[in-house]
Every structure is written in C-alpha cells, then in structure tokens.
KOLKELO-842931 format. One record per residue (C-alpha): residue number from 1; x, y, z. Coordinates in nm, 4 decimals. Example, Ala and Ser with C-alpha at 12.3 -4.5 7.8 and 13.67 -1.06 7.14 Angstrom:
<recs>
  num         x         y         z
    1    1.2300   -0.4500    0.7800
    2    1.3670   -0.1060    0.7140
</recs>
This chain:
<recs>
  num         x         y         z
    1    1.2641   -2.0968    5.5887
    2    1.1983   -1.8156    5.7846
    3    1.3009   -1.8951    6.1741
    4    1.0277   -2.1049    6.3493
    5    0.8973   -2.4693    6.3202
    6    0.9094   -2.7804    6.1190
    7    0.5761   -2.9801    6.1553
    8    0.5849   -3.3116    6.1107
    9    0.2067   -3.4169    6.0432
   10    0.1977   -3.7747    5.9527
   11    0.2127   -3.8365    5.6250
   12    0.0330   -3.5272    5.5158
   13    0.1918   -3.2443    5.3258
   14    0.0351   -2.9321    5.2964
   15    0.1192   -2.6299    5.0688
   16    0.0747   -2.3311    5.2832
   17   -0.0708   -2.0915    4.9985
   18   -0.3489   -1.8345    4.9469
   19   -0.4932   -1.7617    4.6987
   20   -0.6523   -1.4126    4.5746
   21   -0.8508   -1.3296    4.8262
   22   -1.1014   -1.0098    4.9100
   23   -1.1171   -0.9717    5.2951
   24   -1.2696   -0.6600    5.3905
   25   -1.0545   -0.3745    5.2014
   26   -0.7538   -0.5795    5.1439
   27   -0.6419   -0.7478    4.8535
   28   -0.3998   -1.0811    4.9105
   29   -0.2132   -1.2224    4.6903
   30   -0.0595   -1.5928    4.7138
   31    0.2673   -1.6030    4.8796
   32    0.3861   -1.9623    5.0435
   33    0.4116   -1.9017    5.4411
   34    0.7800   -2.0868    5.4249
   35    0.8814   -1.7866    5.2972
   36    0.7284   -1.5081    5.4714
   37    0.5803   -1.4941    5.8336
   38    0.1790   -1.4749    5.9166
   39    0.0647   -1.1340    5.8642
   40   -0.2314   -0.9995    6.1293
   41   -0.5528   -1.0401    5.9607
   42   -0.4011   -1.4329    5.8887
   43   -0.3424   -1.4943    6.2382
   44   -0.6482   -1.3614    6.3474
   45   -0.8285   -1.5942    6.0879
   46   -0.6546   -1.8982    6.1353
   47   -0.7296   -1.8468    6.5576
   48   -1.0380   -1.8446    6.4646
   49   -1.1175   -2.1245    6.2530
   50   -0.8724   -2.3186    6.4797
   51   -1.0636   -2.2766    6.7683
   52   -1.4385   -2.2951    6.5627
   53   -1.2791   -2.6921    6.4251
   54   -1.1349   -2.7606    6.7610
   55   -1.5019   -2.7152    6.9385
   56   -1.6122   -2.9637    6.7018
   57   -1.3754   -3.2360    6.8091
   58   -1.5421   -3.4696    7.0163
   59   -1.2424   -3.7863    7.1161
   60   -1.1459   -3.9860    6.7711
   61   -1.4481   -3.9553    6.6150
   62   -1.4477   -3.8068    6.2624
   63   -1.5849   -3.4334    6.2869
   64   -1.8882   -3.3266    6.1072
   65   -1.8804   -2.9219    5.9034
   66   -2.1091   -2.7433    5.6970
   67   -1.9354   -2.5456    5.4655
   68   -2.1036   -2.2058    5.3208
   69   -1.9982   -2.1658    4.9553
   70   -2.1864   -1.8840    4.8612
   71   -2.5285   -1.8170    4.9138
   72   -2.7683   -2.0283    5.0008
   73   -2.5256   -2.3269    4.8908
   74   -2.4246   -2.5537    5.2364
   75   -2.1844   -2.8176    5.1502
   76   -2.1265   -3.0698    5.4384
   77   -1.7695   -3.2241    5.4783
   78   -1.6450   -3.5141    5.6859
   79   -1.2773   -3.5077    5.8542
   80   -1.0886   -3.8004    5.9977
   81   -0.9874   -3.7543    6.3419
   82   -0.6464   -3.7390    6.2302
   83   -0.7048   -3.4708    5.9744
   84   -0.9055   -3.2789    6.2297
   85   -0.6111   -3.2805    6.4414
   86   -0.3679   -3.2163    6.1442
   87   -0.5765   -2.9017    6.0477
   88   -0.5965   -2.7642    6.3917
   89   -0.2190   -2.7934    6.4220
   90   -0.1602   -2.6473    6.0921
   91   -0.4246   -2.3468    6.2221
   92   -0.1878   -2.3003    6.5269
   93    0.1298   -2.2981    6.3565
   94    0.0027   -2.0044    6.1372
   95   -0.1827   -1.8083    6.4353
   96    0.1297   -1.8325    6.5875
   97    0.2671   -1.6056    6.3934
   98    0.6293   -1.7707    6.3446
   99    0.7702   -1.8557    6.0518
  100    0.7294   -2.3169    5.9850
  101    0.7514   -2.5062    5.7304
  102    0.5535   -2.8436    5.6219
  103    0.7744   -3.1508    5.5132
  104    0.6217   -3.4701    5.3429
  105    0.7459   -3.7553    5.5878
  106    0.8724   -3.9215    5.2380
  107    1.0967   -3.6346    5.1499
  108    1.4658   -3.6694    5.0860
  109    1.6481   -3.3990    5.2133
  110    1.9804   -3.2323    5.1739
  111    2.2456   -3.2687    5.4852
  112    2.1746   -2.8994    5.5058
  113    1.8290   -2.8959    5.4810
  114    1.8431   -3.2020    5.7704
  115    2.1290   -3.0038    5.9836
  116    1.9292   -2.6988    5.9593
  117    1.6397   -2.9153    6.0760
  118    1.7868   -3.0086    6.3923
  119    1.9436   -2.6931    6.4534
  120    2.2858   -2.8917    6.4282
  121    2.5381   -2.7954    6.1943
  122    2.6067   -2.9687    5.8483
  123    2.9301   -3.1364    5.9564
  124    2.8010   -3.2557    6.3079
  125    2.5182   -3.3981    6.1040
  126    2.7503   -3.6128    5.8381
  127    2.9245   -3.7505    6.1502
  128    2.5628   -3.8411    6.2890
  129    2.5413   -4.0137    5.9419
  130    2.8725   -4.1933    5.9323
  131    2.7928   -4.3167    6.2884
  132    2.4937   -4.4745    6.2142
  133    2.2546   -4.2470    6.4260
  134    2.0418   -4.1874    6.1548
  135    1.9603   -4.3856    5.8101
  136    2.0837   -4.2359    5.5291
  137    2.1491   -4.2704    5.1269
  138    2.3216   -4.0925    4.8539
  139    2.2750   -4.0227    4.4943
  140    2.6112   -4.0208    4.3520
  141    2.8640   -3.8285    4.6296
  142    2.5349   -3.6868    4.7568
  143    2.3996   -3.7805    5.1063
  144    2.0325   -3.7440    5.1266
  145    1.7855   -3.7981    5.4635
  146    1.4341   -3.9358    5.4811
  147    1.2319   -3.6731    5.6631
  148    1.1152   -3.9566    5.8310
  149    1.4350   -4.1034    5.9555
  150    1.5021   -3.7339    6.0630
  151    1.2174   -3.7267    6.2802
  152    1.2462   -4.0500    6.4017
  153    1.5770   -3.9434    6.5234
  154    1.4437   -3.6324    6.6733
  155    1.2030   -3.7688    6.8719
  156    1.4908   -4.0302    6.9970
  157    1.7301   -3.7310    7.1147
  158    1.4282   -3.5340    7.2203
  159    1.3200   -3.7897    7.4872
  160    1.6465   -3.8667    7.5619
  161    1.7572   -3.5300    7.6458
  162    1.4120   -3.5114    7.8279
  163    1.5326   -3.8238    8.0384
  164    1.8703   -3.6756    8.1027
  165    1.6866   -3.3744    8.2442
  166    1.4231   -3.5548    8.4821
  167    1.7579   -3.7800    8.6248
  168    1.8971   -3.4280    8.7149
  169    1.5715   -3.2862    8.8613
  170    1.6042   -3.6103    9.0872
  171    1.9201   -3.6000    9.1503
  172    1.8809   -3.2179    9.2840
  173    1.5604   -3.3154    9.4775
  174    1.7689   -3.6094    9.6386
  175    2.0522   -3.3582    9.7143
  176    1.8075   -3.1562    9.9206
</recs>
C-alpha cells in the first residue's frame, strides 16, 4: 500500500481500477490505486462525481441516476442508500489524493498485513493475539485475522482512546 487509508465499507469490496480511458488528450491505462496514488485529472473527476451523487442523496432513501452511455442512450440506475454512501466515500478517498486501500470485511489477513493495519508493529500485534484482544486463527504455524475482527478491534481502541482523551479534557477544565 502506498501510505494513506484502509476503508472499511461494509461488506463491499471494490477493485480500484481503470480501465483504458480517452479523457481529453490523455491516454490511461489501468493501474490499481493500492499501488499508486490519485493522479490530478482523477482527483478532479472523482470530486466531481462525488459531489454530483452526494446532491442526490436525500436521508436513506435509495438515490435515483440517469446514466449517459453514448448518444442518445440514457440508462437509469437505482442505488441503495448504503451504496450511495459507499460510493461517495470511495469518491473521497480517491479525491483525496492519498494513497488507501479497500479490504473485503471477510478477508483473512497476514499478522503483517493486520499490524501494518493498525499502524502497530507485527510482534505487538501477536501479543494482541495471544491475549485475546482480537479473534484470531491459523493455517498450520500461520496466524491469520478476519478484517472484520480487525476492525472491530479498531473501532474498540479508537473510542477508547477517544474516551481516555475527553476524561483528560475534563480533568484540565476541572483543574482550571
């Protein structure tokens, strides 16, 4: 991966490709963004049609498009609300122009793959493992890591480093 974020969009996996495309005088050829970062004209795009889908979200109702496949041909296209809000989070990782990768929530990942992750290191991970903080299996020796147990323990240590942080803020108000 190539710095940046890990999305975690339900159960939804998307391969970040595209394919031969003419825009204006450029030529692009299909690279995977996991491996390279958003170039302009990409971000520019996916702002774009991020913020075109987002005016069409109205609460959790599905959202309505007309799609222009060449000319003259209209092809209309329903979204769930929660692929609606998938795509638009997709469009803002890539206008973002940082480097992310998408993970299937049924992966099974490495103990690398999972410490680099959580921006932990491989052997802090195992002992997270070994200790029961989050699920794990192996094949043979091998240790693997639902995605989904990983981000179910993120979100755990995420709000309760966010607690931690609010008790201080307290703390410091109550000091004053």
């Amino acid at each position: 991966m190539i710095g940046g974020d890990a999305a975690w969009l339900g159960s939804t996996a998307f391969s970040l490709t595209r394919g031969l495309t003419n825009l204006g005088s450029s030529l692009f050829v299909k690279q995977v963004f996991a491996e390279r970062f958003s170039d302009q004209v990409e971000i520019e795009n996916a702002d774009n049609l991020r913020r075109i889908l987002a005016s069409q979200v109205n609460g959790d109702e599905a959202v309505e498009l007309s799609l222009a496949l060449g000319e003259k041909q209209i092809e209309p296209v329903t979204l769930a609300p929660a692929l609606a809000a998938s795509l638009i989070e997709l469009l803002r990782l890539v206008s973002s122009g940082r480097g992310f990768r998408m993970i299937p929530v049924d992966a099974d990942l490495t103990t690398q793959k999972a410490a680099d992750l959580l921006i932990v290191s491989r052997p802090h991970l195992v002992k997270l493992l070994e200790e029961g903080e989050i699920a794990f299996f192996k094949i043979g020796r091998h240790r693997r890591v639902k995605a989904a147990d990983l981000s179910e323990y993120k979100k755990k240590r995420d709000t309760d480093h966010s607690d931690a942080l609010s008790d201080l803020a307290a703390m410091d108000i109550d000091d004053l």
